[in-house]
KELUM-853534 format. One record per residue: residue number from 0; residue in one letter; chain; x, y, z of N, C-alpha, C in turn. Coordinates in steps of 0.1 Angstrom, whole numbers, plus 5000, padded with zeros to 4 digits. Atoms other than C-alpha are relative to their C-alpha. Layout:
BEGIN
{NUM, 'a', 'A', {X, Y, Z}, {X, Y, Z}, {X, Y, Z}},
...
END
This chain:
BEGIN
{0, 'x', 'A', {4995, 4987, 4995}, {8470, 6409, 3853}, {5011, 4999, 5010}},
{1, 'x', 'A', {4987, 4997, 4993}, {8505, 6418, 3867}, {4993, 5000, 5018}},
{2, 'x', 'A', {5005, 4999, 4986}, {8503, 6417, 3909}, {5004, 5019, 5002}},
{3, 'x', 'A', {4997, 4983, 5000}, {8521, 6457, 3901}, {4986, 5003, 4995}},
{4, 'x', 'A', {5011, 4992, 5007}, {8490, 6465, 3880}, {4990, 4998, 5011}},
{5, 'x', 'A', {5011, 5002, 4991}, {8464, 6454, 3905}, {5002, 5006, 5011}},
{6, 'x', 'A', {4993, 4989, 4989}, {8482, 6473, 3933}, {4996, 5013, 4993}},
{7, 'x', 'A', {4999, 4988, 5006}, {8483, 6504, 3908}, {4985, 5004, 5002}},
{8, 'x', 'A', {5019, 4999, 5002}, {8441, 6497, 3901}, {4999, 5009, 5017}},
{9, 'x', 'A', {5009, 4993, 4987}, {8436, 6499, 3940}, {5005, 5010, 5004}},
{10, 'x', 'A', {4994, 4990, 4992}, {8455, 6526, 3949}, {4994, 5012, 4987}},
{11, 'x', 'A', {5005, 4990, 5005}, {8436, 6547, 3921}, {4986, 4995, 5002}},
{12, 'x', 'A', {5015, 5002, 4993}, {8401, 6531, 3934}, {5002, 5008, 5010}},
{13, 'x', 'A', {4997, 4991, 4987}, {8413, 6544, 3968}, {4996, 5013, 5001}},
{14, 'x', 'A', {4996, 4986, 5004}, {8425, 6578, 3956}, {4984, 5004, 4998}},
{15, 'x', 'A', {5014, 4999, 5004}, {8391, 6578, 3939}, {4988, 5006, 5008}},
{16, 'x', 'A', {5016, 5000, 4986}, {8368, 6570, 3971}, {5003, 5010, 5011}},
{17, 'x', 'A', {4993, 4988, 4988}, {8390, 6594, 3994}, {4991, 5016, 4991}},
{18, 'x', 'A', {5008, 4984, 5002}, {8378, 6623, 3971}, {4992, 5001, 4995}},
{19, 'x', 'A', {5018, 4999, 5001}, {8341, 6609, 3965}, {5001, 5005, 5018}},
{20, 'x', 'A', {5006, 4999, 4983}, {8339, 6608, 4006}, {5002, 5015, 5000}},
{21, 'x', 'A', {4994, 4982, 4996}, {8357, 6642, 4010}, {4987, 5009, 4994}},
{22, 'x', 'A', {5016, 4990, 5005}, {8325, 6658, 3985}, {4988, 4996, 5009}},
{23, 'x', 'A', {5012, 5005, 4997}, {8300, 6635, 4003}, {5001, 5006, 5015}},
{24, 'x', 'A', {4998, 4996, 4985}, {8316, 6646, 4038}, {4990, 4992, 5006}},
{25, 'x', 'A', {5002, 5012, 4990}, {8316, 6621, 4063}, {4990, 5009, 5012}},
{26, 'x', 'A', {5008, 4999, 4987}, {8289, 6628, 4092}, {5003, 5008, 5009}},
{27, 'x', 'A', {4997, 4990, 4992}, {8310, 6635, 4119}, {5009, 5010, 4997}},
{28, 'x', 'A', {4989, 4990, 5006}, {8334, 6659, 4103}, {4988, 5011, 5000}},
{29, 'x', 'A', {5011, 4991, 5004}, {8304, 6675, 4090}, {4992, 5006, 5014}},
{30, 'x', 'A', {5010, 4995, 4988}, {8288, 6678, 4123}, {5013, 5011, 5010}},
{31, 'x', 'A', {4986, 4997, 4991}, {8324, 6686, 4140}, {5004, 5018, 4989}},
{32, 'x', 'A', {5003, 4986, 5003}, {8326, 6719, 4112}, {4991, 5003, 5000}},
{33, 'x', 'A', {5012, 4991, 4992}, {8292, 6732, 4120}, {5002, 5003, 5012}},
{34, 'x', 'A', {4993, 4997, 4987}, {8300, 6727, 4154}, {5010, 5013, 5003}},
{35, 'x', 'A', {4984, 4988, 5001}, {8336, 6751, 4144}, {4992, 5013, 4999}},
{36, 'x', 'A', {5005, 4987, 5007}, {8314, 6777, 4125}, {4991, 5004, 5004}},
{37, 'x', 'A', {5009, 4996, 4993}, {8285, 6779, 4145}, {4995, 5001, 5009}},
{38, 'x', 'A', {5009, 5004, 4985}, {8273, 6761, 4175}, {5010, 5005, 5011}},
{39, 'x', 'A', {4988, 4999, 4987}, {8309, 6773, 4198}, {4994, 5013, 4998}},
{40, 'x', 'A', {5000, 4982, 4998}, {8300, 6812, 4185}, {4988, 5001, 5002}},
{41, 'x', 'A', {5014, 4998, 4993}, {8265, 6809, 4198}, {5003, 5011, 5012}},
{42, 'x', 'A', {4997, 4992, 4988}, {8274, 6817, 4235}, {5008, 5009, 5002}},
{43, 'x', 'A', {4995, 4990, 4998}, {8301, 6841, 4229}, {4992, 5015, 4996}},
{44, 'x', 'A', {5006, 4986, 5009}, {8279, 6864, 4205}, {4989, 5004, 5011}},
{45, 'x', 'A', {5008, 4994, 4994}, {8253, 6861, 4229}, {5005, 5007, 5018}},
{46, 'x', 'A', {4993, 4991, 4989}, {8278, 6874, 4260}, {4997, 5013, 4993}},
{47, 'x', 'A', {4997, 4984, 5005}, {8286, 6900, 4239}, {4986, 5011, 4999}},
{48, 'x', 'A', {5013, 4991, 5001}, {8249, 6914, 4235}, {4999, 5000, 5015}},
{49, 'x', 'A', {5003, 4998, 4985}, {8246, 6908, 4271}, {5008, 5015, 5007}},
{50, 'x', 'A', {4991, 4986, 4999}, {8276, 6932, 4275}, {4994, 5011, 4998}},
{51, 'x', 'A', {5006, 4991, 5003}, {8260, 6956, 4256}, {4984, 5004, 5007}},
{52, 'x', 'A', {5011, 4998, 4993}, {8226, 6955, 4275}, {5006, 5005, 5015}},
{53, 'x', 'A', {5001, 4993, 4990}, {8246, 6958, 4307}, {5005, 5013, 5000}},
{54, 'x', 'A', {4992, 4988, 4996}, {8264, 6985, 4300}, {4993, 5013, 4994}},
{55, 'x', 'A', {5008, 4991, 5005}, {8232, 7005, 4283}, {4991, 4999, 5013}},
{56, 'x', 'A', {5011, 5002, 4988}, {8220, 6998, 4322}, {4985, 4993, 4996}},
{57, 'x', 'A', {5011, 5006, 4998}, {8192, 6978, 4308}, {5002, 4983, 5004}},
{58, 'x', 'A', {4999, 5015, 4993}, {8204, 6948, 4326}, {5005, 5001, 5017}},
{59, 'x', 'A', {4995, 4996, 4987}, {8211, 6947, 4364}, {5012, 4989, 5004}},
{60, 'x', 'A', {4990, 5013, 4995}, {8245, 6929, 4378}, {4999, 4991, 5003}},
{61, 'x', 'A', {5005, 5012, 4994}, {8230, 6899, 4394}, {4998, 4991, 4988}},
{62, 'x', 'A', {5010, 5007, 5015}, {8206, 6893, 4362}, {5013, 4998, 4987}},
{63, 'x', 'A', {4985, 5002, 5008}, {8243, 6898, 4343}, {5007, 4989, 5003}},
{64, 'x', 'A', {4983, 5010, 4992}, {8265, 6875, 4360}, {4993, 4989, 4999}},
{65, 'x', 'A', {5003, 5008, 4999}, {8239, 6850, 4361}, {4998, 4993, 4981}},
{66, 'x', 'A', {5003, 5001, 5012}, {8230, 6850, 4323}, {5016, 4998, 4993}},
{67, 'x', 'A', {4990, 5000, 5003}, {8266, 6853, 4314}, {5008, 4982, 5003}},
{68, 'x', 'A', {4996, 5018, 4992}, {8274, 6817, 4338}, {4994, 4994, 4992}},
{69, 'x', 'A', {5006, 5012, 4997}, {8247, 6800, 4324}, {5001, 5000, 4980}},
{70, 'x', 'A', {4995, 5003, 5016}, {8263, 6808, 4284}, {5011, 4997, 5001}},
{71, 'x', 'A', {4983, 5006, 5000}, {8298, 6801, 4296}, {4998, 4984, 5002}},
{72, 'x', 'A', {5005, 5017, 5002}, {8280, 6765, 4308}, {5003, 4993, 4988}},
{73, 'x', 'A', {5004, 5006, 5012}, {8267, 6761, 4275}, {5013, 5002, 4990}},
{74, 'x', 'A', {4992, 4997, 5006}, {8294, 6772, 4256}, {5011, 4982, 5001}},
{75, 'x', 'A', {4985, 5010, 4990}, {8325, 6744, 4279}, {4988, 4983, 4993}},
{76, 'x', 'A', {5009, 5010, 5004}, {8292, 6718, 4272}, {5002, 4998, 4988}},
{77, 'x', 'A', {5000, 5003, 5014}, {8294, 6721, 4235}, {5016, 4997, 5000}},
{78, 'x', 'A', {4985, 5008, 4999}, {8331, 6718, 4238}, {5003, 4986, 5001}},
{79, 'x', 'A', {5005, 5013, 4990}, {8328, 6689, 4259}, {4993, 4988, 4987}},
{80, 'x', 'A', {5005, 5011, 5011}, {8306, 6670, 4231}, {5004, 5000, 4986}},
{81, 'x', 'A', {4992, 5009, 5011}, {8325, 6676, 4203}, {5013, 4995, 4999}},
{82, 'x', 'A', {4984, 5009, 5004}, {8357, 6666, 4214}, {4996, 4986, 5001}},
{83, 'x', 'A', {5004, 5017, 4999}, {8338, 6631, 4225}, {4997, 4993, 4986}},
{84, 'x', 'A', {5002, 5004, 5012}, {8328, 6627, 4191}, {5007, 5002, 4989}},
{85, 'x', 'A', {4984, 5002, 5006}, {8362, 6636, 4176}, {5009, 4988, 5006}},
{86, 'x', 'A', {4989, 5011, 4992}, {8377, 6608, 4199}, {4992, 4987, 4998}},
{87, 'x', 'A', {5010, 5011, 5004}, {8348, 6585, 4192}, {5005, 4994, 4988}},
{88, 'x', 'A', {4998, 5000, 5011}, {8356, 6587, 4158}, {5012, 4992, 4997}},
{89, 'x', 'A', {4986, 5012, 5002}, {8391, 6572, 4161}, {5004, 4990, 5012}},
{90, 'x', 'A', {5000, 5014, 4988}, {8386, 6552, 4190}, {4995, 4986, 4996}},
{91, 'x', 'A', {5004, 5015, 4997}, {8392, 6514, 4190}, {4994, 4993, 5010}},
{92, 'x', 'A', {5011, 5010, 4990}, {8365, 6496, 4208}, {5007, 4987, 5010}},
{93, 'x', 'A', {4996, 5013, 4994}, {8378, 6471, 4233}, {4988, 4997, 5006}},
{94, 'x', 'A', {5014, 5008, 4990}, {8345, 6448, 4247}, {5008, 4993, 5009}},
{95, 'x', 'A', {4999, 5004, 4990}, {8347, 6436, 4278}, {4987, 5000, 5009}},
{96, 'x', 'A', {5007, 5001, 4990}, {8328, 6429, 4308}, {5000, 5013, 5008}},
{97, 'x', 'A', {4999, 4990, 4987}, {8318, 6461, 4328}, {4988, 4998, 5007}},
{98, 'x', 'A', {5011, 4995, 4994}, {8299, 6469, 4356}, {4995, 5015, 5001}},
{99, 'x', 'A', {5006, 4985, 5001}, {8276, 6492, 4350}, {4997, 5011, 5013}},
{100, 'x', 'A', {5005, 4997, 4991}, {8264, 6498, 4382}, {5016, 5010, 5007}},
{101, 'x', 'A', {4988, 4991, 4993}, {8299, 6508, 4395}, {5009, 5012, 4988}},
{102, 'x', 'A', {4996, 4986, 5011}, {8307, 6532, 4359}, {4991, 5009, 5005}},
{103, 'x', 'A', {5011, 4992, 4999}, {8273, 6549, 4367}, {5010, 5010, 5013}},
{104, 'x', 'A', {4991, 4990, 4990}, {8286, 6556, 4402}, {5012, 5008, 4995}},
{105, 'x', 'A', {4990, 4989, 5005}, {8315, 6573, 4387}, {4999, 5008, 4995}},
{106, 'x', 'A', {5001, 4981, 5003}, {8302, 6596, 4368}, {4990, 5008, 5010}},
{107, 'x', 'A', {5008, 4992, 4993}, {8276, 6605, 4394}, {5010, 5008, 5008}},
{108, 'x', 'A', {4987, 4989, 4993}, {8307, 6618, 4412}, {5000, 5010, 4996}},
{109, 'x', 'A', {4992, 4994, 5010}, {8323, 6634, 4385}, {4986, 5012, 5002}},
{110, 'x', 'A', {5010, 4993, 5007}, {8288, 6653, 4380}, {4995, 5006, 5020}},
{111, 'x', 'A', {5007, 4988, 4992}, {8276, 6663, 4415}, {5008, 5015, 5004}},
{112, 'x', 'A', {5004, 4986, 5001}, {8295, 6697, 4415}, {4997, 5006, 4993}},
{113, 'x', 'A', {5006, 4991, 5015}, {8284, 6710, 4380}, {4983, 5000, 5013}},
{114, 'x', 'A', {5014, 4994, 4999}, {8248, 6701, 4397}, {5000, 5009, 5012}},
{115, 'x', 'A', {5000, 4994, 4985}, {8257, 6717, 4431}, {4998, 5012, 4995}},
{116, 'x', 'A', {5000, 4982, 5008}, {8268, 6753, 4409}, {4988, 5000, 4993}},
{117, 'x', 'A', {5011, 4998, 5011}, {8239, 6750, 4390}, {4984, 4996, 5009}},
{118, 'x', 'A', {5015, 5005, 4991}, {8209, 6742, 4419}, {4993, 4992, 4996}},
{119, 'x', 'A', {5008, 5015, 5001}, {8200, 6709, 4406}, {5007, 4990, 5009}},
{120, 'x', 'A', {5000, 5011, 4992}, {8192, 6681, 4427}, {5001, 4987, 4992}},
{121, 'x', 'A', {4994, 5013, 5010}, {8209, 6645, 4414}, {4994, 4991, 5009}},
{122, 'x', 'A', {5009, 5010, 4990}, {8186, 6621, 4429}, {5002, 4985, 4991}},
{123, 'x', 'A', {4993, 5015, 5010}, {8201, 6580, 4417}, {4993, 4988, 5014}},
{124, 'x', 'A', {5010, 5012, 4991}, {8177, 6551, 4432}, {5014, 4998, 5000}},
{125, 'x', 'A', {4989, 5012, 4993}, {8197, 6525, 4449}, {5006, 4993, 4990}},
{126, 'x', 'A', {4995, 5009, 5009}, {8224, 6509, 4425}, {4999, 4987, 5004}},
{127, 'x', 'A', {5002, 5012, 4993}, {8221, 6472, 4426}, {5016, 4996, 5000}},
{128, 'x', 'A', {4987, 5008, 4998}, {8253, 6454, 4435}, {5007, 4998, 4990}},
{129, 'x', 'A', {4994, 5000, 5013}, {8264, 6443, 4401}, {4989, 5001, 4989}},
{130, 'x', 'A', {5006, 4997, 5011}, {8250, 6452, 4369}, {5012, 4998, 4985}},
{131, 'x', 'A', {4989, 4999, 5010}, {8275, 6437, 4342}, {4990, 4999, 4984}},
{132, 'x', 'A', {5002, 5000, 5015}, {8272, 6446, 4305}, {5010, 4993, 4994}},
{133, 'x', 'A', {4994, 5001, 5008}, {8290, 6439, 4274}, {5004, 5010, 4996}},
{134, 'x', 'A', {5002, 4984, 5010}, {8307, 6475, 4262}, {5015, 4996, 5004}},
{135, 'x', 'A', {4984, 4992, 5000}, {8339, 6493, 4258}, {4996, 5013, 5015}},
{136, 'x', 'A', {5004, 4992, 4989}, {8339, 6509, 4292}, {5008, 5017, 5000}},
{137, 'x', 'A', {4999, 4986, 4999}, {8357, 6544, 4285}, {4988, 5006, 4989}},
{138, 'x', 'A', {5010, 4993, 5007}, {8330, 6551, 4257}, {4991, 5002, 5009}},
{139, 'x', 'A', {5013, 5001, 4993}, {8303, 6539, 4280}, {4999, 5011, 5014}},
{140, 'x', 'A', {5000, 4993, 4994}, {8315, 6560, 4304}, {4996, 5015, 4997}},
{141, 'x', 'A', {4999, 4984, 5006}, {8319, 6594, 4285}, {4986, 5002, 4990}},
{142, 'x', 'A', {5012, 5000, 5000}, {8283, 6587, 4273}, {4988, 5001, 5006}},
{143, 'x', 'A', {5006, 4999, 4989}, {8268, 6582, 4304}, {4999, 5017, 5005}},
{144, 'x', 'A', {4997, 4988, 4997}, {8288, 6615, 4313}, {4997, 5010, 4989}},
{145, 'x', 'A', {5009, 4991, 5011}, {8276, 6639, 4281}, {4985, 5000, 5006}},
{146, 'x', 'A', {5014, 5003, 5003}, {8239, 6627, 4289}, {4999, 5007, 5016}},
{147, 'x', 'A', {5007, 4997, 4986}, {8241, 6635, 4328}, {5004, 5018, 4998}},
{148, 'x', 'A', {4997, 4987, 5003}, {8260, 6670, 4316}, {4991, 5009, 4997}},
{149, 'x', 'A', {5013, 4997, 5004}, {8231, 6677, 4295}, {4987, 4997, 5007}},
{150, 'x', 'A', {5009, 5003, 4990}, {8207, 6667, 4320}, {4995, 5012, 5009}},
{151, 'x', 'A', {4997, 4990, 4987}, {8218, 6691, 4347}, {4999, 5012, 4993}},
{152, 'x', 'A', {4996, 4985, 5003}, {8228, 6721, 4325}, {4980, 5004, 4993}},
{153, 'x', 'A', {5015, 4996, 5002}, {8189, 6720, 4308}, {4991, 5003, 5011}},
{154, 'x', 'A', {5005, 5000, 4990}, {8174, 6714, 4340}, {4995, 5012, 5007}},
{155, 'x', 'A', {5006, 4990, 4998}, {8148, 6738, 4354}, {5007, 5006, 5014}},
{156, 'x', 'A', {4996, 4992, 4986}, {8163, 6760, 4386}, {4995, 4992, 5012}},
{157, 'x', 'A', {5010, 5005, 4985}, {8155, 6740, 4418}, {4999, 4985, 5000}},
{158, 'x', 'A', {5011, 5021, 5007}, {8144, 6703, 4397}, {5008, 4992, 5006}},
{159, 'x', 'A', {4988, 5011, 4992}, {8160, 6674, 4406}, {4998, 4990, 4985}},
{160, 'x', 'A', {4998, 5011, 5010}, {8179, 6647, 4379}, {4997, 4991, 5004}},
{161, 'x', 'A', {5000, 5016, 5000}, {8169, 6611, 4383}, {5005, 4990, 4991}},
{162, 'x', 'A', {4993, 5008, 5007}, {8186, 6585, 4377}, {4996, 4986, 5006}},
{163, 'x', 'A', {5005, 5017, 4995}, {8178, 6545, 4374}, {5010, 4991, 4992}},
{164, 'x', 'A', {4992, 5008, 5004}, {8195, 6518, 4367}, {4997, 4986, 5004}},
{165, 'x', 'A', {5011, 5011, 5000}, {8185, 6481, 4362}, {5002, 4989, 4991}},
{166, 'x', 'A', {4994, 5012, 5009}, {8187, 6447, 4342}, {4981, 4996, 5000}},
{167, 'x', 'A', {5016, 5006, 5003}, {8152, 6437, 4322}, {5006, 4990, 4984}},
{168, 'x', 'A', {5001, 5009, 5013}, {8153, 6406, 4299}, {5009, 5001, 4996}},
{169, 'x', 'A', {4992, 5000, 5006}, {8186, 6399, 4294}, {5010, 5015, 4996}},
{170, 'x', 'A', {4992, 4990, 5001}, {8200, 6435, 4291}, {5001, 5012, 5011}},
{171, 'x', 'A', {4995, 4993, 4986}, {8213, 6464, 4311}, {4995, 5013, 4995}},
{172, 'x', 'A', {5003, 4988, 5006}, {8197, 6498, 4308}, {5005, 5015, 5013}},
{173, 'x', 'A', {4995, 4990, 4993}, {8203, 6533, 4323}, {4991, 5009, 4996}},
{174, 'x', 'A', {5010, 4989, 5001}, {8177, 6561, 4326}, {5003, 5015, 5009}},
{175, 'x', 'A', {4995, 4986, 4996}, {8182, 6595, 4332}, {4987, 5008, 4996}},
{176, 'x', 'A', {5012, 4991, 5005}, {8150, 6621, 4333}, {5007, 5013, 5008}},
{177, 'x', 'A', {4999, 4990, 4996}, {8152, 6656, 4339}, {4988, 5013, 5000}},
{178, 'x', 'A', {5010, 4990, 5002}, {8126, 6686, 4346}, {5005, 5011, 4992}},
{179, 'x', 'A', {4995, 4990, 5007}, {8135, 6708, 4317}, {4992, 5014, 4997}},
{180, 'x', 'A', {5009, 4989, 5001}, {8121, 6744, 4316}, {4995, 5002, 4984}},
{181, 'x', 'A', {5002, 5004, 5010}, {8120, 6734, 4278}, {5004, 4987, 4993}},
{182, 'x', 'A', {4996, 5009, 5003}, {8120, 6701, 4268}, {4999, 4998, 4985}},
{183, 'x', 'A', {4998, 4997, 5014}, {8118, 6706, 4232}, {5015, 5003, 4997}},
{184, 'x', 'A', {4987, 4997, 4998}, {8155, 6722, 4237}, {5005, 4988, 5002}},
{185, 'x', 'A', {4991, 5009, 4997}, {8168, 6695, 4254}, {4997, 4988, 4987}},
{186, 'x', 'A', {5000, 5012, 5010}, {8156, 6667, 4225}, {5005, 5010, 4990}},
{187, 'x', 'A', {4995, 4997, 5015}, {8173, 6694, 4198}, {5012, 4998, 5006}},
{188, 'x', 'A', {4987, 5000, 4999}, {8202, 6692, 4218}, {5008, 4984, 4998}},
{189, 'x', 'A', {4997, 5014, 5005}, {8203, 6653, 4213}, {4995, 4995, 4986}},
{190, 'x', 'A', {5006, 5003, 5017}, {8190, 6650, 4176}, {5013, 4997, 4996}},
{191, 'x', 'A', {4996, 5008, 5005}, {8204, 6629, 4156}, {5014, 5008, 4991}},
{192, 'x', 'A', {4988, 4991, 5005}, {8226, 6660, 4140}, {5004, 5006, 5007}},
{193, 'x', 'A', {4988, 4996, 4992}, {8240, 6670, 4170}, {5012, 4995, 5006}},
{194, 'x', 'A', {4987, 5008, 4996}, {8273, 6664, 4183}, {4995, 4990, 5011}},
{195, 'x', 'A', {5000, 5007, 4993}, {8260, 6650, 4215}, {4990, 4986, 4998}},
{196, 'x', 'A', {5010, 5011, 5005}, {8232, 6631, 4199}, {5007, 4989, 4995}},
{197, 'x', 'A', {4997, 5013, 5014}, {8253, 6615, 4170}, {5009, 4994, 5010}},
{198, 'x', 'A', {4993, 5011, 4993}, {8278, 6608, 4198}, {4997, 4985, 5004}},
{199, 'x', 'A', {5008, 5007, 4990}, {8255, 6591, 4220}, {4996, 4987, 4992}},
{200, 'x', 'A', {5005, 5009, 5012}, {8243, 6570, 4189}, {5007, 4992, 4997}},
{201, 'x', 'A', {4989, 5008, 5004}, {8272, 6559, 4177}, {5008, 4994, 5007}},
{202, 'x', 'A', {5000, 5012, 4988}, {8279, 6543, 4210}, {4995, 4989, 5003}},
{203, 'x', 'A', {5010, 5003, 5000}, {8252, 6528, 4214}, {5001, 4987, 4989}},
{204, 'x', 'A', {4999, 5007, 5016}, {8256, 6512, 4173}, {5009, 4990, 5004}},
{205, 'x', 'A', {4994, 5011, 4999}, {8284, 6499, 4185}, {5002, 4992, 5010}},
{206, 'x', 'A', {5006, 5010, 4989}, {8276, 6481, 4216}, {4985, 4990, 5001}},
{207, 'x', 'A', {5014, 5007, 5001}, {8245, 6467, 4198}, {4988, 5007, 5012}},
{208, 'x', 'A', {5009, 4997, 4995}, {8226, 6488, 4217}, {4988, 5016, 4992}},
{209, 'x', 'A', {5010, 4988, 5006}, {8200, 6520, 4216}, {4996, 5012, 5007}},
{210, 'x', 'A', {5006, 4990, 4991}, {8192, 6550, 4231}, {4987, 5009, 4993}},
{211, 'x', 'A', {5012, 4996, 5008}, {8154, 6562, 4230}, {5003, 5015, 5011}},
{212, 'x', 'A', {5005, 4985, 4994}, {8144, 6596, 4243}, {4981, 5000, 5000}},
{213, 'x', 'A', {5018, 5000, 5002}, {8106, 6605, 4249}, {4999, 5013, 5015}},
{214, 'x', 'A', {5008, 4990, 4990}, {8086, 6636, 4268}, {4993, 4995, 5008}},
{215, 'x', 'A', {5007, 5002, 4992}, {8068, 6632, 4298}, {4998, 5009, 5010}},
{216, 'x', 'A', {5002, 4989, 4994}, {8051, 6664, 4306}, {5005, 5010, 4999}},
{217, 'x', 'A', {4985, 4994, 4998}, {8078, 6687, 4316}, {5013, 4994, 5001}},
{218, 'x', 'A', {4985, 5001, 4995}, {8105, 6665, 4319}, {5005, 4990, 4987}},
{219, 'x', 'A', {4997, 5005, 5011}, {8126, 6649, 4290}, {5013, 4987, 5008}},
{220, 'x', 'A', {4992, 5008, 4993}, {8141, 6613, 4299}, {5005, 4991, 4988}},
{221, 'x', 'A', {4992, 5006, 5007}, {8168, 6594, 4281}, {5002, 4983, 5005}},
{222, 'x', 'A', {4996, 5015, 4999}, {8171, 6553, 4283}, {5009, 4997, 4991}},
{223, 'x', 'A', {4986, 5009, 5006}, {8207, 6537, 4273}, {4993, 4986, 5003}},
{224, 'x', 'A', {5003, 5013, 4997}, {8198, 6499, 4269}, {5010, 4992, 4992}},
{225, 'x', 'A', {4992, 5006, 4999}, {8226, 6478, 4264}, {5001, 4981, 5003}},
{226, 'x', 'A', {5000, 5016, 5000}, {8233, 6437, 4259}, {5007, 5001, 5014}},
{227, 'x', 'A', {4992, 5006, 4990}, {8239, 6421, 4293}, {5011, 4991, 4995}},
{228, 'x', 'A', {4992, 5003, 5010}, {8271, 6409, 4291}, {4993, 4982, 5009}},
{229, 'x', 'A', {5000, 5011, 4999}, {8269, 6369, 4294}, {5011, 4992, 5012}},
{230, 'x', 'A', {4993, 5007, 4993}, {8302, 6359, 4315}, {5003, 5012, 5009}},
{231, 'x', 'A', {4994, 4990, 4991}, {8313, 6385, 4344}, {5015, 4993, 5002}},
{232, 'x', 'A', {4984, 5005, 4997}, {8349, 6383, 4352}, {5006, 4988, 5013}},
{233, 'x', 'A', {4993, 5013, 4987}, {8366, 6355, 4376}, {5001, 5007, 5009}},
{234, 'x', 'A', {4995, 4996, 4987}, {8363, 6367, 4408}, {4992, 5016, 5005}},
{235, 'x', 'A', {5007, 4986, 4999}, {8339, 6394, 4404}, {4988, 4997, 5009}},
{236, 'x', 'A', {5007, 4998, 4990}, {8311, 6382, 4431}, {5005, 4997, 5010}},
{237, 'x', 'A', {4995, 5004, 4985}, {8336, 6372, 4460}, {5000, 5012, 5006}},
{238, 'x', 'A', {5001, 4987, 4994}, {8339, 6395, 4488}, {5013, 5006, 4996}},
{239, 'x', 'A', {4990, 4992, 5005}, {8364, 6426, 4483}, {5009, 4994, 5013}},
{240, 'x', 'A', {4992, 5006, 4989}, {8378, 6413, 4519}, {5003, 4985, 5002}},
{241, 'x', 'A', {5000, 5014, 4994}, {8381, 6381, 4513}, {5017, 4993, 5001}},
END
């Protein structure tokens, strides 16, 4: 066979498997159009009934304004997780050494005014000094941050998020619990067919790692567990003053 004809074969195999996949629809596409067609016009539809209750006076201002906030939340939230899993999707993995301990702290920043507007308490034991993994540290970051988003915005009026962080057997983990006024909700909002779920997963997949979920009581808590990484960078336990 000619080296033209064998070029010609693959480029009609190709052609082929581009429009088997396109019928079979890839995952996250699939999840990213449900998301388009359904999951964003959730919270507007339900403004709009809100509207109509307050303006049939069977809603009072307060109980308006507050119910209205807390679907504009949900609404920016869904946004929020599927662009991470549209950027996921074409994002090149660089591994490296991070510390976890000092990502964590940064999104705990990033996140205490969402919980401040929202009357949850962010309660994070004591980070330990270093905590290095093996990851791609902007994934790991914007996974961390999705999971603390979803934490806070579920979170019962009043509750407080916890957060732990820690190194057992060789790897690095991250726990996050929250008191959810429904914790049934918050595990549909990370199922395996949601944007923020399948994000979180496919993180996870590719850092050799895993994220479990599990109820306890009222409150629904997430563990990221993660390979320690093996070498930390040159120069990464000296003092910063030295």
């Amino acid at each position: 066979m000619r080296l033209r004809d064998w070029f010609a074969r693959l480029a009609a195999w190709r052609r082929r498997w581009v429009r088997s996949a396109a019928r079979r629809g890839d995952p996250v596409w699939r999840t990213v159009a449900h998301g388009l067609a359904h999951d964003l016009r959730v919270p507007p539809t339900d403004m709009l009934a809100l509207a109509g209750l307050y303006r049939a006076g069977a809603l009072a201002g307060p109980a308006f304004a507050v119910q209205v906030v807390a679907h504009a939340r949900e609404a920016l939230t869904r946004v929020d997780e599927l662009g991470c899993l549209i950027e996921e999707a074409v994002h090149r993995y660089r591994h490296e050494a991070v510390d976890l301990a000092a990502l964590i702290a940064a999104c705990l920043d990033a996140a205490w005014s969402a919980a401040d507007e929202t009357g949850v308490v962010l309660h994070c034991e004591d980070l330990p000094t270093f905590t290095w993994v093996d990851g791609d540290a902007r994934m790991l970051e914007m996974a961390v941050t999705r999971l603390l988003a979803r934490a806070i915005l579920n979170a019962s009026p009043g509750a407080a998020v916890h957060l732990r962080i820690g190194v057992t057997r060789g790897v690095g983990w991250v726990e996050i619990a929250t008191a959810a006024a429904s914790p049934d909700a918050v595990v549909a909002a990370l199922s395996r067919s949601a944007p923020a779920g399948m994000f979180v997963r496919r993180v996870m997949r590719c850092h050799r790692g895993r994220m479990t979920l599990r109820k306890e009581g009222g409150a629904a808590i997430w563990r990221l567990v993660l390979p320690q990484s093996k070498k930390a960078p040159e120069g990464a336990f000296l003092p910063v003053d030295r």
